[in-house]
PLY file of the C-alpha trace (Angstrom):
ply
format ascii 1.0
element vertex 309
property float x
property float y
property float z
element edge 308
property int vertex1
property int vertex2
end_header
125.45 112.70 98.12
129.06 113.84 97.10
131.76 111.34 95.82
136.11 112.56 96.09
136.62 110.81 92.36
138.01 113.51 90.04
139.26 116.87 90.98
137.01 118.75 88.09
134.15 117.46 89.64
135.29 119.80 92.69
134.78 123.61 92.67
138.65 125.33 93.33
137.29 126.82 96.83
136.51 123.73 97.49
140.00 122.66 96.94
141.49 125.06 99.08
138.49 124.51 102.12
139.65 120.89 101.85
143.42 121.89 102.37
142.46 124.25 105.21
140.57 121.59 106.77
143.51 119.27 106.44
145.94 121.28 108.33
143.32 122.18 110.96
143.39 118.59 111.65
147.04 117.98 111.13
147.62 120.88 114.22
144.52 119.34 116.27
146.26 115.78 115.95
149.62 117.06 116.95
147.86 119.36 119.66
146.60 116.19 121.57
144.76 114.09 119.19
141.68 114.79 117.01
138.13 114.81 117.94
135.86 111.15 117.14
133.89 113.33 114.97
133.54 109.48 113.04
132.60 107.55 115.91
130.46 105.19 114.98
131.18 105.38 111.09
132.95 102.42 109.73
135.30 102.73 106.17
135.64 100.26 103.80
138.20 99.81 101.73
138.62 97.58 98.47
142.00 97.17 97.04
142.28 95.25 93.51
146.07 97.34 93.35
149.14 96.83 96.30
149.14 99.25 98.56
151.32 101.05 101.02
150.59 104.63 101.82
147.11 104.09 100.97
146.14 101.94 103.16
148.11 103.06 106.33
147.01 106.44 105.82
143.13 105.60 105.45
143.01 103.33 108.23
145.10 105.17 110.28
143.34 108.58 109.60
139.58 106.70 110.27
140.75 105.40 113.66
142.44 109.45 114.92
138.65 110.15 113.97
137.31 107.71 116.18
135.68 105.47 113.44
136.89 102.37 111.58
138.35 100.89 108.96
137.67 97.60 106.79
140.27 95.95 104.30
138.66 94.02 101.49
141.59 92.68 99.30
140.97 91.64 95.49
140.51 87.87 96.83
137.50 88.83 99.26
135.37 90.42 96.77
136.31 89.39 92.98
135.12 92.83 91.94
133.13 92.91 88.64
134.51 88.63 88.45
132.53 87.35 91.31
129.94 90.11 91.85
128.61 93.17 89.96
130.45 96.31 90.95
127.07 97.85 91.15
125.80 95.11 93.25
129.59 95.42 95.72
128.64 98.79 95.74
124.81 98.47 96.98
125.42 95.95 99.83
128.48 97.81 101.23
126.40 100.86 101.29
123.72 98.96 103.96
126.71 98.30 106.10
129.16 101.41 106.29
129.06 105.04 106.04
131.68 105.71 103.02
133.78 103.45 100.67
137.59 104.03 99.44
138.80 102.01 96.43
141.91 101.60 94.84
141.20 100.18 91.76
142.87 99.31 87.84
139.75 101.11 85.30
138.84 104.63 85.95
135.34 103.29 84.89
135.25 100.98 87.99
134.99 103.76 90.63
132.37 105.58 88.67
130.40 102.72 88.55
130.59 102.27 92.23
129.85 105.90 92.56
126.58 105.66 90.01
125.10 102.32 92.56
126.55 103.81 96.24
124.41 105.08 98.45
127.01 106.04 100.53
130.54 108.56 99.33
133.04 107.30 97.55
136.66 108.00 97.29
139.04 107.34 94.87
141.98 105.70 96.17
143.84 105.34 92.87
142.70 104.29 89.42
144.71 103.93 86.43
144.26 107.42 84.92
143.99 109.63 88.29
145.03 109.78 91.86
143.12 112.80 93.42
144.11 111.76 96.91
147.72 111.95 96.13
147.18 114.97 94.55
145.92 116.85 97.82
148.53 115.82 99.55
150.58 117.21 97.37
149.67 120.36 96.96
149.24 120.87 100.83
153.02 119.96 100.89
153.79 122.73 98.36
151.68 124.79 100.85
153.83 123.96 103.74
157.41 124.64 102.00
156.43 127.48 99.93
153.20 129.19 101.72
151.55 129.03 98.29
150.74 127.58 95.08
149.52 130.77 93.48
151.98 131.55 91.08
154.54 128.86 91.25
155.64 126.97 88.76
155.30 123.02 89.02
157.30 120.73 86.75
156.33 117.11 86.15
159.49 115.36 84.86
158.45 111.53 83.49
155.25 110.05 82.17
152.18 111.59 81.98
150.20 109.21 84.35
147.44 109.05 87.20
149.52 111.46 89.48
150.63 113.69 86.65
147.48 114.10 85.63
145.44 114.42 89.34
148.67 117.01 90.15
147.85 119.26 87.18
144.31 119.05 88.11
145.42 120.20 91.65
148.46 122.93 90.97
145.35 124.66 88.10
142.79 124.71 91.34
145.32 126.84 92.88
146.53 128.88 90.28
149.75 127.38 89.79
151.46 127.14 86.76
152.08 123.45 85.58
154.16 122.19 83.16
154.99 118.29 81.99
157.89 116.85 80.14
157.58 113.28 78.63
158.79 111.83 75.36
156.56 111.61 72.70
153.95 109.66 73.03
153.82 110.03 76.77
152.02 112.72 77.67
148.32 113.56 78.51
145.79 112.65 76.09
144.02 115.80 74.52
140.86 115.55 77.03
143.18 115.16 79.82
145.55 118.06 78.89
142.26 120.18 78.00
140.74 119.63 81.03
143.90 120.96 83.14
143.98 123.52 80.67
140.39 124.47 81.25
140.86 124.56 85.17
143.77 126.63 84.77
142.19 129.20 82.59
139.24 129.63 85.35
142.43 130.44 87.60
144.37 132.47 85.88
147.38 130.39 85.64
149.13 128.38 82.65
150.00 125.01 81.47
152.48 124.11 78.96
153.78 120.67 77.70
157.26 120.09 76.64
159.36 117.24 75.56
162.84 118.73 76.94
162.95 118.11 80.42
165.16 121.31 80.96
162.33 123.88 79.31
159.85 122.35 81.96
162.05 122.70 85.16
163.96 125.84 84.14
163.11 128.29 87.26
160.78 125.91 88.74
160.21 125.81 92.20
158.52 121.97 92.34
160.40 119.15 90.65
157.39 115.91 90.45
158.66 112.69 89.27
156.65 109.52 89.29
158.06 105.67 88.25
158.17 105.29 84.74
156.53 101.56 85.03
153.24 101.86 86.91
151.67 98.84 87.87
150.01 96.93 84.97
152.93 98.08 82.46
155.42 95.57 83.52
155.45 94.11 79.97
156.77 97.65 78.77
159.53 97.65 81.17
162.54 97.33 78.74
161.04 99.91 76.41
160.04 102.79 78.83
163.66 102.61 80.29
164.76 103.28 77.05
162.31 106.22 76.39
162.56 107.86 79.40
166.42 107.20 79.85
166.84 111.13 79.28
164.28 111.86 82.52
165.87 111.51 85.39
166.04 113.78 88.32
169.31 114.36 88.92
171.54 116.86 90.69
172.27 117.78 87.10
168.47 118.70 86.46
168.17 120.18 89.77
170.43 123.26 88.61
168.29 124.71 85.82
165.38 124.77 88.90
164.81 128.39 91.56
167.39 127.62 94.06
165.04 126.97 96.56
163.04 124.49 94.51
161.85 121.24 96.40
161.69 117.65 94.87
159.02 115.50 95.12
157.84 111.44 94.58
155.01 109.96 95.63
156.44 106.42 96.21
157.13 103.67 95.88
160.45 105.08 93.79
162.93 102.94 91.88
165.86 104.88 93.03
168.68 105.06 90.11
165.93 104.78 87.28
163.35 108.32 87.69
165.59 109.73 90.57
168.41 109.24 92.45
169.49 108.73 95.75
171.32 112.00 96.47
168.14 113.86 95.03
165.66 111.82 96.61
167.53 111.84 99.93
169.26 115.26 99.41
167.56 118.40 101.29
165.57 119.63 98.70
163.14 116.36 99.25
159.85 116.62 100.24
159.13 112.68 99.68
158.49 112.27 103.18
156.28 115.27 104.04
154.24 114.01 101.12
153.87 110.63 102.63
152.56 112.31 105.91
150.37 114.37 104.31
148.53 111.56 102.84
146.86 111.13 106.20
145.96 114.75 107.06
144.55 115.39 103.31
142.52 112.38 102.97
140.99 112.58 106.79
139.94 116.22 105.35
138.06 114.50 102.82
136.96 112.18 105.31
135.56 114.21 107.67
133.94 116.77 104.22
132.30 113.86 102.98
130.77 111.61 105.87
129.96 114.60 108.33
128.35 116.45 105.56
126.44 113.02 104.68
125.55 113.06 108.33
123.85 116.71 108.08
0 1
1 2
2 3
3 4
4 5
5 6
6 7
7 8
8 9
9 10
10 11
11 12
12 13
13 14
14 15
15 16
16 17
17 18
18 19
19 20
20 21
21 22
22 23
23 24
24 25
25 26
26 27
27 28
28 29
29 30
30 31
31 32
32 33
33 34
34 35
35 36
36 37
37 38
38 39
39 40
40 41
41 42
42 43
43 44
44 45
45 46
46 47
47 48
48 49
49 50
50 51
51 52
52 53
53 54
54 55
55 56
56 57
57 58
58 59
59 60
60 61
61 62
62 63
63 64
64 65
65 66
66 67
67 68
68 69
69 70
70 71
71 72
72 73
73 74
74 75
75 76
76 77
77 78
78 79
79 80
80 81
81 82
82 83
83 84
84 85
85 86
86 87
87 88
88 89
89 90
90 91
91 92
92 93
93 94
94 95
95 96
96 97
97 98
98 99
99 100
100 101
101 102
102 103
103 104
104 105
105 106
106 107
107 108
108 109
109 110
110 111
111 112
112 113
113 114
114 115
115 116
116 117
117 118
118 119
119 120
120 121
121 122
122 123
123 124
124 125
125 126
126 127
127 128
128 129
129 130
130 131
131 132
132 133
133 134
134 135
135 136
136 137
137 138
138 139
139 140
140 141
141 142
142 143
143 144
144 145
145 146
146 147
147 148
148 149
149 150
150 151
151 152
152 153
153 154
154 155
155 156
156 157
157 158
158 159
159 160
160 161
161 162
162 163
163 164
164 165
165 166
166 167
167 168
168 169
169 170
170 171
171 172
172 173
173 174
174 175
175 176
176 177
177 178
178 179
179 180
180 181
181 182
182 183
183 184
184 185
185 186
186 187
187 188
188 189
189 190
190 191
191 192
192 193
193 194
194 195
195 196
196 197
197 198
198 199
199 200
200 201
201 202
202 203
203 204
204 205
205 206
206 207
207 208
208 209
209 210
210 211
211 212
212 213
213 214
214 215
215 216
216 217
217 218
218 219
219 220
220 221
221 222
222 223
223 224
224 225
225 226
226 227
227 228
228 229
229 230
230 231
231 232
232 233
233 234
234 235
235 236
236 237
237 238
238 239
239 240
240 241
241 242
242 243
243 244
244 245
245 246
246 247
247 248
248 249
249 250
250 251
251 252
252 253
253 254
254 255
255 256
256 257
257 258
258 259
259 260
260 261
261 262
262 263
263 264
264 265
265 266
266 267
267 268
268 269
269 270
270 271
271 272
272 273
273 274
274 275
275 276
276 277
277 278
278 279
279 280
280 281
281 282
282 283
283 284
284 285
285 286
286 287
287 288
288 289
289 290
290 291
291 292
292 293
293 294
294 295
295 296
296 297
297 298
298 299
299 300
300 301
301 302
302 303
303 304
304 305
305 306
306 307
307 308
């Protein structure tokens, strides 16, 4: 049994067979469609979080692969409030073949993990977003050839993406580096366990509170919202904090002059970046919206085909 729910449980050639799996379907899909290697083998999906990307891309991905895909919305299942996650987590396993959930506690996936019989994927919790991540870092791939040796700059808060990025960029021996105010940034487990990663690799990773130190020769500007969902009460007060943040065309110059720019969406435009950035042609927002569905039906296909062995 193997779950997709944190990016250290995950070997870094494991990473990068992942990523070449993911393009090897990406040019199989766009060479005529990809093979029902999933026929037969039914997703489900439980969303307690709104969702976009995630759930166009996972749905989208299991029906290219010739299986299908089941939305279970927060009002359908009460997880943990009507029924035991363990319990969700047992009966769903007697009726599909894996389970993606997007989710508010980290703790919730790894309980469904600990009772599944079946893989499970994490969708998005409040303190990682491994899929996200994948597709990132196979977008680096595709504008740069590499992530060995570059140098990634996170510019905002040191969230779920942050954090599942700098897990991702240290797999492949990239060097990561965060800016955030004070009291933003990775925890000390979370920032040692990049660290860690990155050590095995032979590449770096450096927090800073001056946005310029982090993106000065970069060639990856990240930026994430600085109100995730759940911190809506905090709205006035991040603003504030993070007022200094913003990638701008201003930022942009202390970068390699062929850095990219990057958001995983939904972005308030005007507040972590703006429109002539996010639209401008150094963004990659798009390809890393695309590359959503290649990553995750690499994970996919890893996960329920090796099951299936």
């Amino acid at each position: 049994m193997r779950h997709y729910l944190d990016l250290a449980d995950w070997r870094s050639e494991e990473i990068r067979e992942l990523l070449d799996l993911a393009r090897f379907l990406r040019l199989e899909f766009r060479s005529g469609g990809n093979k029902a290697v999933l026929a037969g083998k039914t997703l489900a999906m439980i969303f307690q979080k709104p969702s976009l990307r995630t759930k166009v891309s996972f749905e989208t991905g299991m029906n290219q692969l010739g299986g299908a895909a089941l939305m279970l919305g927060p009002d359908e299942i009460g997880l943990g409030k009507r029924e035991s996650t363990g319990d969700v987590a047992k009966s769903l396993s007697r009726f599909v073949q894996c389970i993606m959930a997007r989710v508010f506690a980290h703790e919730t996936i790894l309980e469904l993990g600990k009772h599944a019989t079946v893989p499970v994927i994490n969708g998005l919790t409040d303190s990682q977003h491994p899929c996200q991540a994948l597709a990132d870092v196979l977008t680096i791939q595709d504008r740069h050839g590499r992530v060995e040796g570059l140098r990634i700059a996170f510019v905002g808060d040191g969230n779920n993406v942050a954090f599942s990025l700098g897990q991702a960029v240290a797999h492949l021996g990239g060097h990561f580096a965060i800016a955030s105010p004070e009291g933003y940034s990775f925890s000390e487990d979370d920032a040692e366990t990049i660290a860690q990663i990155a050590a095995f690799n032979g590449s770096t990773f450096e927090t800073f509170t001056d946005p310029v130190k982090a993106v000065r020769d970069a060639d990856v500007i990240y930026t994430d919202t600085w109100v995730s969902m759940g911190q809506e009460s905090d709205t006035e007060r991040r603003l504030r904090d993070f007022r200094e943040y913003q990638v701008n065309a201003n930022l942009l110059k202390y970068a390699s002059r062929r850095a990219i720019v990057m958001h995983c969406m939904p972005a308030h435009r005007g507040q972590e970046i703006t429109d002539e950035v996010m639209d401008g042609a150094r963004s990659a927002v798009l390809d890393q919206a695309e590359n959503r569905l290649h990553a995750q039906k690499a994970i996919l296909v890893k996960l329920m085909t090796h099951q299936q062995a």
